[in-house]
SEDRENVEX-143929 format. One record per residue: x, y, z of N, C-alpha, C, O, CB in turn; residue in three letters. Coordinates in steps of 0.001 Angstrom, whole numbers, plus 500000, padded with zeros to 6 digits. Glycine has a CB too. Example, Ala and Ser with C-alpha at 12.3 -4.5 7.8 and 13.67 -1.06 7.14 Angstrom:
<pts>
PT,513190,494310,507800,512300,495500,507800,513200,496700,507800,514236,496681,508465,511308,495527,509046,ALA
PT,512850,497750,507080,513670,498940,507140,512900,500030,507870,513409,501138,508039,514084,499402,505725,SER
</pts>
This chain:
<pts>
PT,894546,454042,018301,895033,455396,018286,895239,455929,019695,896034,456852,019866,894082,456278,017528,UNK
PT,894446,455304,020899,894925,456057,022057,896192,455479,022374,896974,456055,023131,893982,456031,023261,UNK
PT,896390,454615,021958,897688,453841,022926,898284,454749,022584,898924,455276,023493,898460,452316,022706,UNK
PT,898390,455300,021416,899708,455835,020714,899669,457531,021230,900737,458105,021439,899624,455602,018722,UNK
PT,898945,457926,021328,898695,459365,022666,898408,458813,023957,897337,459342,024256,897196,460515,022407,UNK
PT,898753,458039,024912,898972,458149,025969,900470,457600,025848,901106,457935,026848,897956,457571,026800,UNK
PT,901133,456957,025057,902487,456815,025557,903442,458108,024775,904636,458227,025049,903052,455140,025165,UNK
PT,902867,458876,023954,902809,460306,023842,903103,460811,024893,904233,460940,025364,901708,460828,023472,UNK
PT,902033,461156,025364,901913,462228,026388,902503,461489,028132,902378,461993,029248,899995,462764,026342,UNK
PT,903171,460087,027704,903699,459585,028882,905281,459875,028473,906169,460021,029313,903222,457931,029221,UNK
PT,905370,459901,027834,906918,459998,027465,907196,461495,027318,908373,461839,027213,907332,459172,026000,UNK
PT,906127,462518,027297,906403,464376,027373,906159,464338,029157,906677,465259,029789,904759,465749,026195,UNK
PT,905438,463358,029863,905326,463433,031059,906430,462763,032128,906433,462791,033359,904151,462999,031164,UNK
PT,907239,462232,031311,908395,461261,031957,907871,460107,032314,908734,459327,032717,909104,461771,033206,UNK
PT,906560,459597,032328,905779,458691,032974,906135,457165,032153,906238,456976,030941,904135,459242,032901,UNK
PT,906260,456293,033155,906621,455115,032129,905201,454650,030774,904029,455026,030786,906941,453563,033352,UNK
PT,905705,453999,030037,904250,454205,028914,903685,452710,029303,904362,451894,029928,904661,454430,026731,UNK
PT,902595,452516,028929,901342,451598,029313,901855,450046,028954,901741,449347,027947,899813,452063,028316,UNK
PT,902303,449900,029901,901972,448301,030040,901323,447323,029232,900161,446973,029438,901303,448131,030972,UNK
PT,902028,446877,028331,900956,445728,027332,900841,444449,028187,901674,444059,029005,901725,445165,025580,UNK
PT,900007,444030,027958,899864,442560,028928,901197,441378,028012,901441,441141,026829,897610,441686,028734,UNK
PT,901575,441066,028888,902940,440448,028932,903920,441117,028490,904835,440301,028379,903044,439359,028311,UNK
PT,904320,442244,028131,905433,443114,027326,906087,443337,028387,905590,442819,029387,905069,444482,026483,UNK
PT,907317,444103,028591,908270,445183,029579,907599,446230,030431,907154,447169,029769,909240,446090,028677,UNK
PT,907441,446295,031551,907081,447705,032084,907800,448899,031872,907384,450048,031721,907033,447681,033342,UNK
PT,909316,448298,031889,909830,449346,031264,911343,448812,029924,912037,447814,030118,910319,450380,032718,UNK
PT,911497,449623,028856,912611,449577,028633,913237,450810,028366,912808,451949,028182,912737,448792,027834,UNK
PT,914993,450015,028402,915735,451148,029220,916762,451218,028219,916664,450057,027822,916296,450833,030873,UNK
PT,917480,451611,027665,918485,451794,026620,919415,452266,027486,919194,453104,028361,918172,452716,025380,UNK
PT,920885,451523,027160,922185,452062,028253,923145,451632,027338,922983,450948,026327,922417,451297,029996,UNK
PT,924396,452218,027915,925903,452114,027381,926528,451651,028355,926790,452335,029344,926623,453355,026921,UNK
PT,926941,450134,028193,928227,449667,029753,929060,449114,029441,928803,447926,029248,927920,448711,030995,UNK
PT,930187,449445,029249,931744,448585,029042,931724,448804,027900,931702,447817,027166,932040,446939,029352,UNK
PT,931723,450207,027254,931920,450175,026006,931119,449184,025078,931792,448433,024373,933168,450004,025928,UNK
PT,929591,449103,025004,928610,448289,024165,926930,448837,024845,926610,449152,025991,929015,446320,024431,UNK
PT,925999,448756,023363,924808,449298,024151,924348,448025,024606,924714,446927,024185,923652,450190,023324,UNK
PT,923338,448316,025692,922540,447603,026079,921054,447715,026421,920732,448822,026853,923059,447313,026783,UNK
PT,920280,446992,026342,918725,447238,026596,918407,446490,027990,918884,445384,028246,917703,446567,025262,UNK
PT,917763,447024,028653,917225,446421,029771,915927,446620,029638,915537,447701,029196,917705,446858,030996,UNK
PT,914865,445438,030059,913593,445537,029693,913506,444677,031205,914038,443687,031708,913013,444920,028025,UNK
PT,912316,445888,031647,911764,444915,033236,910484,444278,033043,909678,444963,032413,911443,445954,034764,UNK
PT,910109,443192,033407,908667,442942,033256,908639,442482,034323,909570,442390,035123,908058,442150,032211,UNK
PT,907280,442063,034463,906424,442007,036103,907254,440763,036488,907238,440880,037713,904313,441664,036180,UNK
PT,907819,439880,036285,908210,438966,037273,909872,438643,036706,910388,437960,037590,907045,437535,037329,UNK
PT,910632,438821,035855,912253,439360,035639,912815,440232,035123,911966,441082,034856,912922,438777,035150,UNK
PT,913657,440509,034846,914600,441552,034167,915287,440476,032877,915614,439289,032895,915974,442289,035487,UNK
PT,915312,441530,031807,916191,441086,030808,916986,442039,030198,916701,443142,029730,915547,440470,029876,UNK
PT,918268,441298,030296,919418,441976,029285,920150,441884,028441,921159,441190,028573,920064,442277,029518,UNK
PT,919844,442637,027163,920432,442157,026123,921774,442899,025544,921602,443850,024781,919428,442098,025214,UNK
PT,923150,442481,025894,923916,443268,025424,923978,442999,023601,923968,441932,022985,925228,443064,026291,UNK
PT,924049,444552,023039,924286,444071,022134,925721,444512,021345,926466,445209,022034,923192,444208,021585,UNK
PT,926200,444180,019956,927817,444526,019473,927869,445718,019701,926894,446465,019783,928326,444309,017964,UNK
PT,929453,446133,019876,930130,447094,019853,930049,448015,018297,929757,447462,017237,931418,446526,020271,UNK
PT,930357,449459,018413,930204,449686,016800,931567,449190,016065,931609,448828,014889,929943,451428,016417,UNK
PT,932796,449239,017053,934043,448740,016791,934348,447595,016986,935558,447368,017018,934819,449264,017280,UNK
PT,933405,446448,017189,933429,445088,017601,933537,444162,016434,932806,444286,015451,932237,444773,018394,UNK
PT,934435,443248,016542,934412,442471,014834,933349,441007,015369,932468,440479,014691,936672,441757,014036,UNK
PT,933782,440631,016739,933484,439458,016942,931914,439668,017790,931543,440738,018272,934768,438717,017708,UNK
PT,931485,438954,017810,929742,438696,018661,930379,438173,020485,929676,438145,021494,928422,436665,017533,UNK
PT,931635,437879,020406,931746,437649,021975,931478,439208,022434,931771,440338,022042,933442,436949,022552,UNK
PT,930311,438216,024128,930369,438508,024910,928712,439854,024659,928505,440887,025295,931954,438693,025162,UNK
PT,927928,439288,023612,926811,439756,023078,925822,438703,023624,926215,437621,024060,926890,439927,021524,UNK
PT,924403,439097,023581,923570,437920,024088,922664,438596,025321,922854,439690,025852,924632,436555,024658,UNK
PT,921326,437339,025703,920447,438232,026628,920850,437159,027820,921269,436002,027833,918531,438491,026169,UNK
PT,920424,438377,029040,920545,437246,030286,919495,437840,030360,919052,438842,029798,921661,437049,031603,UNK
PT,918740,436481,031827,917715,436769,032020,917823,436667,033402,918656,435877,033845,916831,436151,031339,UNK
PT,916621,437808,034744,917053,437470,035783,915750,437339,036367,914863,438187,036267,918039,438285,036347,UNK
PT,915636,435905,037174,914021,436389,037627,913834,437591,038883,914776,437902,039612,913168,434881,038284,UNK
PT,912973,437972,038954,912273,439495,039924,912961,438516,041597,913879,438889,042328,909466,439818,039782,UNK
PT,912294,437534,041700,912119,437474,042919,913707,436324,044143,913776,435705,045205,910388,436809,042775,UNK
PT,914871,436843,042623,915998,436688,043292,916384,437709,043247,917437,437480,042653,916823,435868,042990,UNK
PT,916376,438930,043442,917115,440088,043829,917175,440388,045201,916213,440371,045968,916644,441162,043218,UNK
PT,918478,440696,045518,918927,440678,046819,919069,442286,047256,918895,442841,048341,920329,439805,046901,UNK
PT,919517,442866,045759,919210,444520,046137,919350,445312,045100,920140,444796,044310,920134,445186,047190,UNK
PT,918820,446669,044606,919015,447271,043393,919535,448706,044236,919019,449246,045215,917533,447301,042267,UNK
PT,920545,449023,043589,921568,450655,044278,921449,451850,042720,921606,451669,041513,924174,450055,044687,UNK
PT,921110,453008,043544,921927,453660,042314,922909,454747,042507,923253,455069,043644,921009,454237,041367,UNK
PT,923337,455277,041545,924891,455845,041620,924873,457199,040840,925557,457391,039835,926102,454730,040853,UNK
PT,924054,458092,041377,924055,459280,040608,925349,460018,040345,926392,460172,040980,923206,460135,041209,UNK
PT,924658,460618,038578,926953,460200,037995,925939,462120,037780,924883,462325,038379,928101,458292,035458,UNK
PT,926622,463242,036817,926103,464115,036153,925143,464242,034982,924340,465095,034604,926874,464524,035959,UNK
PT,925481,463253,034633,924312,463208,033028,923351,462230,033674,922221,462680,033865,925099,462373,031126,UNK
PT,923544,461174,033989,922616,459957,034208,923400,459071,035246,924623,459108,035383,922289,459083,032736,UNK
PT,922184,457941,036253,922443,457439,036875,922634,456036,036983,921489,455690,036691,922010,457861,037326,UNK
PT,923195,455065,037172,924116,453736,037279,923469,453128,038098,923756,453085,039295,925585,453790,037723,UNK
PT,921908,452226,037247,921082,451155,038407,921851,449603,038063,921963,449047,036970,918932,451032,038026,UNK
PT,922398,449073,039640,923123,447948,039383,922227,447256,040340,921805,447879,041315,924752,447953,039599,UNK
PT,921867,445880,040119,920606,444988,040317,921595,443985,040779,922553,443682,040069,919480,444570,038928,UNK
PT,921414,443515,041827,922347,442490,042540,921911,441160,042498,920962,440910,043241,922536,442786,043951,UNK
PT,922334,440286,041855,921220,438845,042221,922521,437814,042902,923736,437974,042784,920237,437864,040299,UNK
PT,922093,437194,043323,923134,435690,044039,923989,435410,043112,923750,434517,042299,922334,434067,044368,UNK
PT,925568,436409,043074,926677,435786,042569,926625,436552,041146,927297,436068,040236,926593,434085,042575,UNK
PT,925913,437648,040914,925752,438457,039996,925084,440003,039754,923927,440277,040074,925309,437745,039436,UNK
PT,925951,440878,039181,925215,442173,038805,925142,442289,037464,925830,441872,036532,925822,443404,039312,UNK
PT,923973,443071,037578,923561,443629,035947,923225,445162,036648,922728,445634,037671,921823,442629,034901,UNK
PT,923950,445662,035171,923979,447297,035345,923584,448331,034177,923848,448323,032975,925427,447688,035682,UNK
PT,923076,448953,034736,922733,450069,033303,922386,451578,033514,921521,451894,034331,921330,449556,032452,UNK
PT,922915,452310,032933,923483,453933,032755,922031,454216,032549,921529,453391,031785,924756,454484,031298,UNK
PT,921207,455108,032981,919765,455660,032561,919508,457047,032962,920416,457589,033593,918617,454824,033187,UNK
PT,918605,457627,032756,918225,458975,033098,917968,459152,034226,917136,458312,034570,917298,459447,032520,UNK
PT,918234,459812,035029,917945,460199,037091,916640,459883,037075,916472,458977,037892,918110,462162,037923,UNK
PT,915069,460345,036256,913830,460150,036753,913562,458642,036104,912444,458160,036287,912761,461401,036328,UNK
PT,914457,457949,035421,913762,456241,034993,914664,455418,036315,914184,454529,037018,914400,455406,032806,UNK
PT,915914,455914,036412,916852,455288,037630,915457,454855,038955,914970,453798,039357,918315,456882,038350,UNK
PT,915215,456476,039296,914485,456261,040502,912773,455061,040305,912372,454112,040979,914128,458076,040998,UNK
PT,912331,455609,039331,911167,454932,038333,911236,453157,038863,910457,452497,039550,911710,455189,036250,UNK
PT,912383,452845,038263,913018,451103,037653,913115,450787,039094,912386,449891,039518,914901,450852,036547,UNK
PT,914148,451577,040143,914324,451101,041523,912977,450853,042199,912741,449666,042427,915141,452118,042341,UNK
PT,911691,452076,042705,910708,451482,042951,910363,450124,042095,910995,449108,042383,909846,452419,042896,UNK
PT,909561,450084,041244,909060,448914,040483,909829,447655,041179,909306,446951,042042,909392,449069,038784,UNK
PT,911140,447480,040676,911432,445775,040808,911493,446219,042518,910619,445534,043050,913298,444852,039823,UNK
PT,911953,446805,043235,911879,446769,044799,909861,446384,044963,909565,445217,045220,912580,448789,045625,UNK
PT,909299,446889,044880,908245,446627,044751,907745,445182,044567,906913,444601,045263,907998,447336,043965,UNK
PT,908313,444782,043655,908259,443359,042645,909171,442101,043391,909001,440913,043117,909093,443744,040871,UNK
PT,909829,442436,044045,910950,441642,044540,910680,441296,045766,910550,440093,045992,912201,442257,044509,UNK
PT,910536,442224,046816,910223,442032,047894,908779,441870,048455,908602,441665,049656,910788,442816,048336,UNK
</pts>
C-alpha cells in the first residue's frame, strides 16, 4: 500500500515515482511522426517502443529499439509551447520524444548523469 501513495503523491509532486529494482526510472509517453511512443529509461539504457498508428493498417516501422546509457554522445532539448522535444544522440542515431518541460529537464539530468 505505500508504494501506491508515494507514487501518488510523486506524480501530484511531479517527482519521478520509485524505482523498482530492475524496472524504468522513468516512463515517458510521446507522439513522433505521427505514432505514439513510450520511452522507458533504466539505469544502464533507454528503450523505445514505437507503437501503430490509429490510422495505420500495416505494423511497418512499429517495434522496440534499444540504446545502451553509456553510448550517448549527447541528449538536447527543444522547448516547443505545450511540451518539450528530448532527442538522445547515439553513434549514427537519434531517438526522440515530445514530453512535459518538468520530465524533459528530469530525463536530461538522469541519463547525462548515467552516461557520462
Amino acid at each position: 500500500m505505500s508504494i501506491i501513495k508515494s507514487a501518488i503523491s510523486a506524480a501530484t509532486n511531479k517527482q519521478p515515482a520509485p524505482v523498482v529494482p530492475g524496472g524504468p526510472a522513468y516512463t515517458l509517453t510521446s507522439h513522433v511522426d505521427g505514432r505514439n511512443t513510450i520511452l522507458r529509461v533504466y539505469e544502464n539504457r533507454i528503450e523505445l517502443e514505437r507503437q501503430k498508428g490509429m490510422l495505420q493498417i500495416s505494423k511497418k516501422g512499429t517495434g522496440t529499439e534499444t540504446l545502451p546509457l553509456r553510448a550517448v554522445t549527447s541528449v538536447t532539448t527543444k522547448r516547443g509551447l505545450l511540451n518539450t522535444l528530448v532527442t538522445v544522440t547515439v553513434a549514427g542515431n537519434e531517438v526522440q520524444a515530445n514530453v512535459s518541460h518538468a520530465e524533459a529537464e528530469a530525463v536530461k539530468q538522469f541519463i547525462l548523469s548515467r552516461a557520462f
